[in-house]
C-alpha positions in Angstrom: 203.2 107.9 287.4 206.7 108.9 288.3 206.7 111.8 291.0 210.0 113.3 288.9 209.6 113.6 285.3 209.1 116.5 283.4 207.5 116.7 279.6 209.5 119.7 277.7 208.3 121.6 274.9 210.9 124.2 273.2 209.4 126.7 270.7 211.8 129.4 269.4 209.2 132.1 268.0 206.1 130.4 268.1 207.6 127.6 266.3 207.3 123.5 268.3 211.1 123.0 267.9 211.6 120.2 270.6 209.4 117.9 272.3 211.1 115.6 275.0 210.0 113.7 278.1 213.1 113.2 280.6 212.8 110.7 283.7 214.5 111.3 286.6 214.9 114.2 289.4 217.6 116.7 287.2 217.3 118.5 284.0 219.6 120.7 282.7 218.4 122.2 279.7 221.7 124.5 277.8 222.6 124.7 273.8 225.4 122.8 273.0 226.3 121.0 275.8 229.8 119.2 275.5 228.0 115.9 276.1 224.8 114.8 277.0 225.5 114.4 280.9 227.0 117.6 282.9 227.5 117.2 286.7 225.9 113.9 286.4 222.6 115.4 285.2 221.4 115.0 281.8 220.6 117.8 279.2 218.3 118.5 277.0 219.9 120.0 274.1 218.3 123.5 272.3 218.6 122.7 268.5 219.7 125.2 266.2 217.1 127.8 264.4 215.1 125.9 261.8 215.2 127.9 258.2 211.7 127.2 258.7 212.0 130.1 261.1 211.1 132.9 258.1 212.8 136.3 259.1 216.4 136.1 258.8 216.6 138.9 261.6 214.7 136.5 264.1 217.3 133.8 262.9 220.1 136.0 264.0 218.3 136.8 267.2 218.0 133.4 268.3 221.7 132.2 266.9 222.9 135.0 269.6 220.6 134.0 272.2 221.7 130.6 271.8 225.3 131.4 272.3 224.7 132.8 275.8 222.4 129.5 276.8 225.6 127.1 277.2 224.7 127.5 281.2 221.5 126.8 280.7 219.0 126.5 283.3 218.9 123.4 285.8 215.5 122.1 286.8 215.6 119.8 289.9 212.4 117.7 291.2 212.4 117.6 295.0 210.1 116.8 297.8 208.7 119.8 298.2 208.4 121.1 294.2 210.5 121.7 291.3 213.8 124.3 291.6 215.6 125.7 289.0 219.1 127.2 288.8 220.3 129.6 286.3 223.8 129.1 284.6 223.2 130.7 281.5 223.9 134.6 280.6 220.9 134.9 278.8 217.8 136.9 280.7 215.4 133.7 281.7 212.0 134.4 283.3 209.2 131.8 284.7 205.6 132.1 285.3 203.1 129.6 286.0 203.3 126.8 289.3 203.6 129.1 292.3 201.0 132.0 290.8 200.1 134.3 287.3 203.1 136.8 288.2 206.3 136.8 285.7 209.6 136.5 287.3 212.7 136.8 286.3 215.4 134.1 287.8 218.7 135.7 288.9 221.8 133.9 287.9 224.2 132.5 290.5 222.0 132.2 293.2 220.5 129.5 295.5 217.6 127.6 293.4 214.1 129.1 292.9 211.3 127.1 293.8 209.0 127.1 290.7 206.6 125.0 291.5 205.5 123.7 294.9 203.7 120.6 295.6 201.9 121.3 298.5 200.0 124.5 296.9 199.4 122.1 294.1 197.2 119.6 295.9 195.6 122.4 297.8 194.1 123.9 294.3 193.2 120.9 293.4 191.7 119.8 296.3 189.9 123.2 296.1 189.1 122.8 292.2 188.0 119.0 292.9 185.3 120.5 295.2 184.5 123.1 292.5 185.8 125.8 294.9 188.9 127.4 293.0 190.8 127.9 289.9 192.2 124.7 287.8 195.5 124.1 289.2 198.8 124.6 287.2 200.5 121.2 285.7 203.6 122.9 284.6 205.2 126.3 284.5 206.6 128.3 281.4 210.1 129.4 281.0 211.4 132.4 278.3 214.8 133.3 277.4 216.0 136.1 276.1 213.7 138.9 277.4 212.1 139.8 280.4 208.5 139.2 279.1 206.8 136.2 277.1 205.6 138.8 274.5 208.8 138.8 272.9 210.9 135.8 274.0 212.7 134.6 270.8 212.7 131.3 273.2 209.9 129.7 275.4 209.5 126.3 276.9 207.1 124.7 278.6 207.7 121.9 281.2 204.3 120.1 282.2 204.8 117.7 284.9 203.2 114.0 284.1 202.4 113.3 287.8 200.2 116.8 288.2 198.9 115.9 284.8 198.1 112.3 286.3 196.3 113.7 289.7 194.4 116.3 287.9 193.1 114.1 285.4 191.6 111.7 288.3 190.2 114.9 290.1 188.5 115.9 286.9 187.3 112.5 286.2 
């Protein structure tokens, strides 16, 4: 399994929107990118709201939210774990990876370690042995708002290797 893949899922309130496996070390993930390569790294576009999306206000929430996401955020797979960057103007804040706390990722600064590998194998070499907590396999992102409770926007990014190694540990 490749060390640096990621498996994102987009929902925009509550609703799957996006489901898309990317290979390779760099993300970005923006709405409306001018093509589907910026800086060399490939994006993964944010569709437009669905009408299946049924409140016309949560439409119009999400349509101005999207406007500020042409940034985006930019995920990158190193040695030691996953970093992101922030580019977009829209509030985005993470949880999962590196602990249960909810953070909120400045923009224009150095990249945030989200998840780290090393504290990864350590839970699961402490959940293997029945002696801790099943380890994270991905983190959570949300735009828009400084809590998941009322993200217009969330997405998930599950990493295949972790997926891989914890599925052998629990097997």
């Amino acid at each position: 399994q490749a060390q640096h893949s990621f498996l994102v899922s987009v929902e925009y309130c509550e609703e799957e929107v996006l489901s898309h496996e990317v290979m390779g070390s760099d993300v970005r993930i923006a709405y409306k990118p001018f093509s589907l390569m910026m800086d060399g790294i490939p994006v993964i576009s944010l569709p437009k709201p669905p009408d299946t999306i049924p409140i016309s206000s949560d439409r119009s929430t999400l349509s101005n939210l999207l406007s500020l996401m042409e940034g985006g955020v930019v995920l990158s797979s190193r040695e030691e774990g996953i970093y992101a960057e922030r580019h977009s103007q829209a509030i985005v804040s993470w949880m999962g990876g590196t602990g249960d706390e909810m953070h909120v990722m400045e923009r224009d600064v150095d990249p945030v370690m989200l998840f780290n590998r090393e504290t990864f194998r350590q839970e699961l070499e402490r959940f293997s042995r029945a002696d801790g907590f099943q380890p994270q396999i991905g983190f959570s992102l949300w735009f828009g708002q400084d809590s998941s409770l009322s993200a217009p926007i969330s997405i998930l990014i599950k990493l295949p290797w972790a997926q891989q190694l914890f599925k052998q540990a629990h097997d």
